[in-house]
Every structure is written in C-alpha cells, then in structure tokens.
Backbone as a ProteinNet text record, in pm:
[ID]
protein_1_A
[PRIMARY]
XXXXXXXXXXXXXXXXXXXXXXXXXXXXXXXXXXXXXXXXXXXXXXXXXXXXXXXXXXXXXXXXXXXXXXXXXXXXXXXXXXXXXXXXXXXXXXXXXXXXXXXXXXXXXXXXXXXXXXXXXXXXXXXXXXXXXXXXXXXXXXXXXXXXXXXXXXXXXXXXXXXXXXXXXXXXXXXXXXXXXXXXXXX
[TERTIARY]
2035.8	2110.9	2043.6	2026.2	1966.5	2071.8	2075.3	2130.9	2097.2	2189.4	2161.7	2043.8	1962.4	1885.1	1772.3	1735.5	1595.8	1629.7	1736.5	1751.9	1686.9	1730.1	1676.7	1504.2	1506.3	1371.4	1281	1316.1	1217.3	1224.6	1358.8	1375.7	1273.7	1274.2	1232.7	1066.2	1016.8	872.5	833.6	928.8	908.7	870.2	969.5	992.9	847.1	796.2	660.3	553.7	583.1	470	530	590	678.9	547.2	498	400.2	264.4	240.5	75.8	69.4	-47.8	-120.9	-157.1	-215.1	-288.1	-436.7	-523	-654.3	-726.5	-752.7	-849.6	-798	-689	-640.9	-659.1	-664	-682.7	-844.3	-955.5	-1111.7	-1124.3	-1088.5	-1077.8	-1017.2	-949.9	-913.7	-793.3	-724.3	-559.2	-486.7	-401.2	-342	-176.4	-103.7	35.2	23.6	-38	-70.5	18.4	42.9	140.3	119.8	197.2	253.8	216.2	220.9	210.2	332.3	480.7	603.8	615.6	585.4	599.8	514.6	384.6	329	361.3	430.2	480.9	598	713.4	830.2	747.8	706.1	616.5	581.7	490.5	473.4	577.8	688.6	792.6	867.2	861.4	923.7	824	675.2	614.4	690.3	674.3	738	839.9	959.3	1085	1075.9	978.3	1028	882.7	768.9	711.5	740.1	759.8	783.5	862.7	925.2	1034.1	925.2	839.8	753.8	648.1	568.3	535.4	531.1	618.9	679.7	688.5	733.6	725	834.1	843.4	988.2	965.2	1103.2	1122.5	1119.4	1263.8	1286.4	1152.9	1083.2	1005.8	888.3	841.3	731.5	778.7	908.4	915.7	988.9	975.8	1017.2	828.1	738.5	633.8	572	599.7	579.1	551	745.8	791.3	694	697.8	576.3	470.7	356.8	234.3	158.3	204.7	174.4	206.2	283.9	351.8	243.5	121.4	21.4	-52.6	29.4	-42	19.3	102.4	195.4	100.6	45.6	27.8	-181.5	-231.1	-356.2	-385.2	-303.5	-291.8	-362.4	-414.2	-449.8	-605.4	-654	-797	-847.3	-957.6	-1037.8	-1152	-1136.5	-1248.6	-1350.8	-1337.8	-1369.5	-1418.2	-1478.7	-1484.3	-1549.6	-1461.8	-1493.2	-1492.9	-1579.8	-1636.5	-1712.9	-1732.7	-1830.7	-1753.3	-1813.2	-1692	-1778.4	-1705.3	-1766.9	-1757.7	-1659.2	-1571.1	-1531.1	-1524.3	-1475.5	-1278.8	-1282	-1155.8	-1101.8	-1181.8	-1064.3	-1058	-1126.7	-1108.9	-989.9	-971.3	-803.1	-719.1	-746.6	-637.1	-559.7	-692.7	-671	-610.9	-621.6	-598.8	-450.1	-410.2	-289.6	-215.5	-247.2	-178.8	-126.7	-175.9	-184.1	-10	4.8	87.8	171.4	180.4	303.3	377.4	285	353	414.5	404.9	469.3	557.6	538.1	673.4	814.3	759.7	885.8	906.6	809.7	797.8	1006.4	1072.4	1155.3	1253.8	1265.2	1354.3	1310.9	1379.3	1315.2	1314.8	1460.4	1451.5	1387	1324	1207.4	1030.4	1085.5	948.9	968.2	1029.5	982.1	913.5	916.1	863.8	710.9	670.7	542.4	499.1	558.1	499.5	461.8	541.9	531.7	363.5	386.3	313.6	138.1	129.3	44.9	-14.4	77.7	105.3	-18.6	26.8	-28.2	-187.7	-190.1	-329	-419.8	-354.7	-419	-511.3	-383.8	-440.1	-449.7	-363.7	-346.1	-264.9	-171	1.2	-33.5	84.4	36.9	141.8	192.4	308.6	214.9	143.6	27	-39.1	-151.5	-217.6	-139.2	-16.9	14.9	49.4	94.7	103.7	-0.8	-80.4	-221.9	-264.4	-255.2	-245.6	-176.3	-78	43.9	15.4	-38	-93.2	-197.2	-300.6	-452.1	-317.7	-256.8	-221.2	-132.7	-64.7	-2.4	-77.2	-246.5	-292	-360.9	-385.2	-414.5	-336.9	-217.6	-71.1	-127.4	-116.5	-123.7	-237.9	-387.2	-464.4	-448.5	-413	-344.5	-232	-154.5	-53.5	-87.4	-193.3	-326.1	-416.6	-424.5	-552.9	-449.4	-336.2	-234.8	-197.3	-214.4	-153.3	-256.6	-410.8	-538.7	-659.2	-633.6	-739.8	-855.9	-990.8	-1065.8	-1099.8	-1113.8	-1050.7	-1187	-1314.9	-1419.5	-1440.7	-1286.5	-1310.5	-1218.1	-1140.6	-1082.3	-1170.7	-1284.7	-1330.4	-1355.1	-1391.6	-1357.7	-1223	-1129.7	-1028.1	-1024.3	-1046.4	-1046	-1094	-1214.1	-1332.4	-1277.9	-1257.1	-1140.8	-1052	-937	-852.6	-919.3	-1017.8	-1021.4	-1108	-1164.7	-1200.8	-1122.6	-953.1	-912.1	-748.8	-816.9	-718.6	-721.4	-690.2	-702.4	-607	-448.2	-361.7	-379.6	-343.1	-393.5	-256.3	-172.2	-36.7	-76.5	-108	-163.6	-346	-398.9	-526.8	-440.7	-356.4	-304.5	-269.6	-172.2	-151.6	-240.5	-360	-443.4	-563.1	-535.5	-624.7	-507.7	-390.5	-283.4	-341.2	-330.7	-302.9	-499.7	-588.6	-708.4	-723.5	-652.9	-639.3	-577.7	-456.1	-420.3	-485.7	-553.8	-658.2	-783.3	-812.2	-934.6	-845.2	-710.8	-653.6	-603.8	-576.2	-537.9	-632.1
-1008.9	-1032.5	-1143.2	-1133.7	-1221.5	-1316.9	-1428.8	-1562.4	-1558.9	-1640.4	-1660.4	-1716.4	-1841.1	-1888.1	-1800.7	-1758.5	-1634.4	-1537	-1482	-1410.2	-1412.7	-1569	-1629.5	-1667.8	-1715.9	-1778.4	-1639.7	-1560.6	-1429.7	-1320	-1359.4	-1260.1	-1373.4	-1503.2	-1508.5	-1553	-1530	-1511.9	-1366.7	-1314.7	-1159.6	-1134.5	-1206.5	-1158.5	-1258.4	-1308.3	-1345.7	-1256.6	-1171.8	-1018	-1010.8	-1026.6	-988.3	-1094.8	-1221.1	-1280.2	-1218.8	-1173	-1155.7	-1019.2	-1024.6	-950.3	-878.8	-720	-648.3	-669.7	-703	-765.6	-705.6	-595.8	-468	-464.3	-450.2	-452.9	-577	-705.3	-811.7	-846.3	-787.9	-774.8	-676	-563.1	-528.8	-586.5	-683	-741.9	-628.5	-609	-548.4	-669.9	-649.7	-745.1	-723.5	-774.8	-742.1	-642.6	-709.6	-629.3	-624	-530.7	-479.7	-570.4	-624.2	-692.3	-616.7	-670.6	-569	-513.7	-576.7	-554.4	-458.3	-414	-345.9	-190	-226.2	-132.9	-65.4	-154.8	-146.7	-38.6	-86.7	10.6	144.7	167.6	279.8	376.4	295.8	384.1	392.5	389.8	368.5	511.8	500.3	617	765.7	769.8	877.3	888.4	805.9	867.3	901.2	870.9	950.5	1102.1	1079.2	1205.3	1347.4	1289.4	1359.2	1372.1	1270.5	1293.9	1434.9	1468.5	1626.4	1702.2	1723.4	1841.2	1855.9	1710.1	1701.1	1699.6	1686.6	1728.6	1561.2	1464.9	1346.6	1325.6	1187.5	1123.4	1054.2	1094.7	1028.9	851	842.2	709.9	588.5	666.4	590.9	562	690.4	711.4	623.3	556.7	488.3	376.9	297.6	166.6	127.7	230	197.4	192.6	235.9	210.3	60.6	25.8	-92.5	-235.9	-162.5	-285.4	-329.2	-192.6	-189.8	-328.5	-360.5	-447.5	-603.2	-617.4	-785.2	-845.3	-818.5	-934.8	-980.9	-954	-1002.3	-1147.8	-1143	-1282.2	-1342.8	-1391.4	-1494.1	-1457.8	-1417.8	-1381.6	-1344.1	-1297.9	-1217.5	-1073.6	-963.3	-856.8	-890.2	-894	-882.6	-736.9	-721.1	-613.3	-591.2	-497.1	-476.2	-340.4	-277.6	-178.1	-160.8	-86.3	-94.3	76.9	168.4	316.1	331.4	434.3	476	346.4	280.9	154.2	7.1	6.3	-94.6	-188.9	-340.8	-391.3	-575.5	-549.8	-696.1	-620.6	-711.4	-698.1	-634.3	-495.7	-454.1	-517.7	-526	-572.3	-732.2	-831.8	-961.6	-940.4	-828.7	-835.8	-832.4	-752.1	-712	-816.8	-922.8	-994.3	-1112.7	-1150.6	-1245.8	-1203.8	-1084.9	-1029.6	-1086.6	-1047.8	-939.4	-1119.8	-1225.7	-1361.2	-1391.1	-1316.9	-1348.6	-1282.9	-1159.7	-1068.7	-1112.5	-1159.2	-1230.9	-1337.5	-1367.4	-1578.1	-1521.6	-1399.3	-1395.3	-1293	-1266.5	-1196.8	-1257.6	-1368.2	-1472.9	-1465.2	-1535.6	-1625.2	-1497.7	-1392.5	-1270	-1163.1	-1147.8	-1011	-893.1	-907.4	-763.2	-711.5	-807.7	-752	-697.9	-696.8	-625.6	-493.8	-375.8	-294.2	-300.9	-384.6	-417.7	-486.1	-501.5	-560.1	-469.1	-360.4	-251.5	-184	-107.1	-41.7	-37.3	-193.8	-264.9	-268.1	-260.9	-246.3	-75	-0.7	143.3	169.8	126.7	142.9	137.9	-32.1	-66.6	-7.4	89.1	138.4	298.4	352	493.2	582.1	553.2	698.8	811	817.6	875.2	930.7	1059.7	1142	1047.7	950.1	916.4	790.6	686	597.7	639.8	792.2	869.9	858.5	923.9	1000.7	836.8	743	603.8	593.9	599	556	622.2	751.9	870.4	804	793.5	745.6	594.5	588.3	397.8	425.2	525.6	546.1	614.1	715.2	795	725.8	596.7	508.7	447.2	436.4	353.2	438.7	579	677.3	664.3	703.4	670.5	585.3	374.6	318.5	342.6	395.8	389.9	470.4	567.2	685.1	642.5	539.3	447.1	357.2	265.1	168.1	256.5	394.2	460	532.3	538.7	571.9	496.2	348.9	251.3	211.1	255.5	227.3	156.7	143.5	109.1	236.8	225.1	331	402.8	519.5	590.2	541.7	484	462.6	361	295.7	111.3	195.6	284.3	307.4	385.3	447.9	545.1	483.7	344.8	362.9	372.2	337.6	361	495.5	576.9	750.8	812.1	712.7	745.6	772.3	571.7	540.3	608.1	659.7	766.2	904.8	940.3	1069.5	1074	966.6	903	952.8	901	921.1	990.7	1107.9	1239.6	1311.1	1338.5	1452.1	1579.8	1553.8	1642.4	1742.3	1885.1	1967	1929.4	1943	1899.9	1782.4	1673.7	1572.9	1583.4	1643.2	1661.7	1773.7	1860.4	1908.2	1803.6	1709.8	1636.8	1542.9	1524.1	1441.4	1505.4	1625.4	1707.3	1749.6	1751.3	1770.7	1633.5	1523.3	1400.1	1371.7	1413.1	1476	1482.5	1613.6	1713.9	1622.7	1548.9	1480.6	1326.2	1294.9	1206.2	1227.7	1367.4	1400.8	1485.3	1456	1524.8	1406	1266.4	1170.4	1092.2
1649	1526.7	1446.4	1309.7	1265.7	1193.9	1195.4	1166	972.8	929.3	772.3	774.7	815.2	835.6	801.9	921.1	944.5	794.9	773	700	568.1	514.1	367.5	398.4	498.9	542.3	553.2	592.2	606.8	444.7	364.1	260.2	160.3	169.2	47.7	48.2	171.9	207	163.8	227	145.5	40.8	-46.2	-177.7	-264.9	-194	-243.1	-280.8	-230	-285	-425.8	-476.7	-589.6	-732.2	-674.8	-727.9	-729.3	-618.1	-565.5	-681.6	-718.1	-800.5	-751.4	-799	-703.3	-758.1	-686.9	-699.2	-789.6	-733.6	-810.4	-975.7	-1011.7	-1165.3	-1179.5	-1131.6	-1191	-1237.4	-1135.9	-1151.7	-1253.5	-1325.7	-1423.5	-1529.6	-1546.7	-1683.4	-1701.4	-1581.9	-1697.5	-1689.9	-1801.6	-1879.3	-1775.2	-1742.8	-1696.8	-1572.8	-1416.6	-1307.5	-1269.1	-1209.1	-1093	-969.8	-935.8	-814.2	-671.6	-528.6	-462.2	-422.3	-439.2	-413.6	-510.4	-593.2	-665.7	-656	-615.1	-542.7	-433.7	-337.9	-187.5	-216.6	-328.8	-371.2	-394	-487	-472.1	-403.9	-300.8	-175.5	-100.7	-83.7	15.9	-51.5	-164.9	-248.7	-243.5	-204.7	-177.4	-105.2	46.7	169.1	166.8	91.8	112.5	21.1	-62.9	-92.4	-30.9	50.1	98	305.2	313.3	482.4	492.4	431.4	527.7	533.3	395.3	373.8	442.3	454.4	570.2	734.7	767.6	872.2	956.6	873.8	940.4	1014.4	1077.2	1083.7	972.1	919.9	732.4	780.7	838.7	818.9	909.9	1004	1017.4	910.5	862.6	718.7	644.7	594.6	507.1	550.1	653.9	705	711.2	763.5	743.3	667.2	513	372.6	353.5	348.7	302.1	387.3	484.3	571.8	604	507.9	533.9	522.3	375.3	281.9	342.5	427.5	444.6	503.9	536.7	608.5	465.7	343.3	243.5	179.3	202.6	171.9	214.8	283.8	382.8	262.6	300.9	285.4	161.6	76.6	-78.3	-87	-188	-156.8	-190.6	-33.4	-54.6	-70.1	-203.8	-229.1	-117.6	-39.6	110.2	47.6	-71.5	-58.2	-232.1	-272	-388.3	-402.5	-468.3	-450	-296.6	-273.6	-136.4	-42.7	-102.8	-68.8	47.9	169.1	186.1	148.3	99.8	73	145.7	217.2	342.9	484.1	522.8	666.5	655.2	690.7	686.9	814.1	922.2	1079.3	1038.4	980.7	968.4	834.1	760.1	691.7	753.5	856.9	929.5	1035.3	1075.1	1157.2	1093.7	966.6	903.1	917	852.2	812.5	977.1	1047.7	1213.2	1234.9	1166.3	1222.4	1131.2	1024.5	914.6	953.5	984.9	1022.6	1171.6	1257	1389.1	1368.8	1276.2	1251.3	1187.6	1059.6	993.2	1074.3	1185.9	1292.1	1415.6	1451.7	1548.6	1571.1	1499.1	1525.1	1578.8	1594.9	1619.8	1669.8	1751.3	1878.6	1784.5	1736	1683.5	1554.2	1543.4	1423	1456.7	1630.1	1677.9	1627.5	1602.1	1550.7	1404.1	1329.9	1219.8	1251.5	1289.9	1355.1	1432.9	1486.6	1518.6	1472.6	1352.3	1256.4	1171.6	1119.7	1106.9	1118.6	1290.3	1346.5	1376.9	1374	1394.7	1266.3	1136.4	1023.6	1035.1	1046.1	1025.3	1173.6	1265.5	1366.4	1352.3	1223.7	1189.3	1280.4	1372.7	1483.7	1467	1428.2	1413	1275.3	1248.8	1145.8	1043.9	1057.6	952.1	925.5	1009.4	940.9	901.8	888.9	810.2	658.2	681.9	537.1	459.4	527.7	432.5	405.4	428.7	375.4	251	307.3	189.4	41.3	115.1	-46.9	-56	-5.9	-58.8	-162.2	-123.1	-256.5	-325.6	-342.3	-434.5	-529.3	-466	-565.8	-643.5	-620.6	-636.2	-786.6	-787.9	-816.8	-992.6	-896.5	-1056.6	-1136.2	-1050.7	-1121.3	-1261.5	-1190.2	-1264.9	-1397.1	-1368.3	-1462.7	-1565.7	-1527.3	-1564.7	-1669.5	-1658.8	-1709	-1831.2	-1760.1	-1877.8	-1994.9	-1947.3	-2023.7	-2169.7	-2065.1	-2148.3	-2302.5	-2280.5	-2337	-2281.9	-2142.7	-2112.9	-2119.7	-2102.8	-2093.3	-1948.9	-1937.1	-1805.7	-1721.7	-1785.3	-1678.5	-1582.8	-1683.3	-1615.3	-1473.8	-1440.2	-1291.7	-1226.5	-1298.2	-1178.1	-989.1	-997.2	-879.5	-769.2	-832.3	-791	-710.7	-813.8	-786.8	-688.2	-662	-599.3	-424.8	-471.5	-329.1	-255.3	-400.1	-335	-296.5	-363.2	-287.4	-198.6	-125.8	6.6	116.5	72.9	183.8	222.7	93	126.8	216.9	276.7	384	354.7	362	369.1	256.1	269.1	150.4	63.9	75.9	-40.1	-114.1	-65.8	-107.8	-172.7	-147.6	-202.4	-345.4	-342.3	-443.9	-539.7	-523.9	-587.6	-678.4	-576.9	-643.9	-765.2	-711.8	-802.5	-958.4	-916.5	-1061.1	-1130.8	-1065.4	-1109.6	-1188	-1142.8	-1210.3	-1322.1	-1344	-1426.7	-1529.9	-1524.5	-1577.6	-1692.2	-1563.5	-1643.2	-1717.1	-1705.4	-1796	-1923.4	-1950.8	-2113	-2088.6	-2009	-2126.8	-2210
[MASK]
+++++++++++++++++++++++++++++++++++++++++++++++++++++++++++++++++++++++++++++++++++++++++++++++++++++++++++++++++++++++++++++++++++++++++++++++++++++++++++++++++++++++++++++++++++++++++++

C-alpha cells in the first residue's frame, strides 16, 4: 500500500517528464516541443487501442507504455540514434535509466511490477515490448507529420522516418506507417 508520502514523492518526480523536451525536435529547431509525458500519453493510447488486434495482453501493453519512458526523469531523453545510424551507447541509456527507475520504486514493494515492466521493455523479448516499441517510433512518426503539418519542411524529419521504419516489423503496423507515408508526401 502506498502511504501519501511515496505517493506525492513518486507523482511529482513523475510528473517531471511533463518538462523534459523530446531531444530530437529540440536539435531541429522546433519551436514548442513536445514533452516526453506527453509523448509517453501517446504511446499508451496506441496500445489501448492496438493490443486486442494484436493479440496482446491489453492492460499489460499499456501499463508498459506509460512506463517505458520513466528512466528519463532522472537522465532526460538522450538521442542514441540518429535515422538507421546508432550513434551512443543504447545499454549505457539503459543503465543510466535502470539506476533511475530502481531509486524511483526503491521505497515500495509493490511497485516491482513497474520496474519490471520497465525492464521487460528495454529487454525486447515479449511480443507486447516489441509492439511498444513499435508505437513508440510510430508516435514518433505522427509527431513528425504533426511538425511538417505545422510548416516545418518535411526534409528537416527524414530521419525520424528513417528510424521508424527501422523498426517496424508488424504488418498492421508497417500498414499504418505506410498510410501515414502517403500522408506526408501530399502534405
């Protein structure tokens, strides 16, 4: 059971993603970035509305949404990758992160499934850490589409694109990304 204490102490560490920028739109010069809490909502919302079709467990697909993201509080969103290209150490994110997510569930047992979850993610074994991942580029996908919408020019995201279609796999989801395509070469 968690105490008021832990409660505020863990909600409003949380709610620090709500500051953090998402990196990549900030190295492009967009003006008014998306947050990663804001990104994080996002992906949490693929998963509820793709896990059935997929054949997930819903509520786990999207408890592991909402949690992918929390080793960033602590570390902020480091850019590891740039297109297809890696370009940092992804396990030293992870490790940085894995250091942030244990301190921030340290004080309560029962937030080991959240640190599992967690870890589940950044492990990439399980078909429901696959498909988050999936809907993590494909949010990432929107945003850009979102941005070229707004007037930016569609060449300053190509790598974004690049990124996401790196690491599509699922054909529903490779559908999607190819609508969402289609989309950005008539805006």
């Amino acid at each position: 059971m968690i105490n008021n204490k832990e409660f505020l102490d863990l909600i409003l560490e949380i709610g620090l993603l709500k500051k953090i920028q998402r990196t990549g739109w900030v190295l492009k010069g967009v003006k008014d970035v998306e947050s990663v809490a804001e990104h994080t909502w996002r992906v949490a919302i693929f998963a509820l509305l793709f896990a059935k079709d997929l054949r997930l467990d819903e509520l786990k697909t999207v408890k592991m949404a909402l949690v992918h993201d929390l080793g960033e509080v602590s570390i902020g969103d480091i850019k590891w990758e740039r297109g297809a290209r890696v370009i940092a150490s992804q396990e030293a994110k992870h490790q940085d992160e894995a250091v942030a997510v244990r301190k921030m569930f340290a004080d309560n047992p029962s937030f080991q499934e959240y640190l599992d979850l967690w870890q589940e993610f950044n492990r990439q074994k399980t078909k429901e850490a696959k498909a988050v991942k999936e809907f993590d580029k494909l949010e990432m996908i929107v945003q850009a589409l979102e941005y070229q919408n707004e007037g930016y020019p569609k060449e300053l995201f190509d790598e974004f694109w690049e990124n996401g279609e790196k690491y599509l796999k699922n054909g529903q989801l490779k559908e999607v990304f190819a609508f969402l395509k289609s989309k950005r070469e008539t805006s």
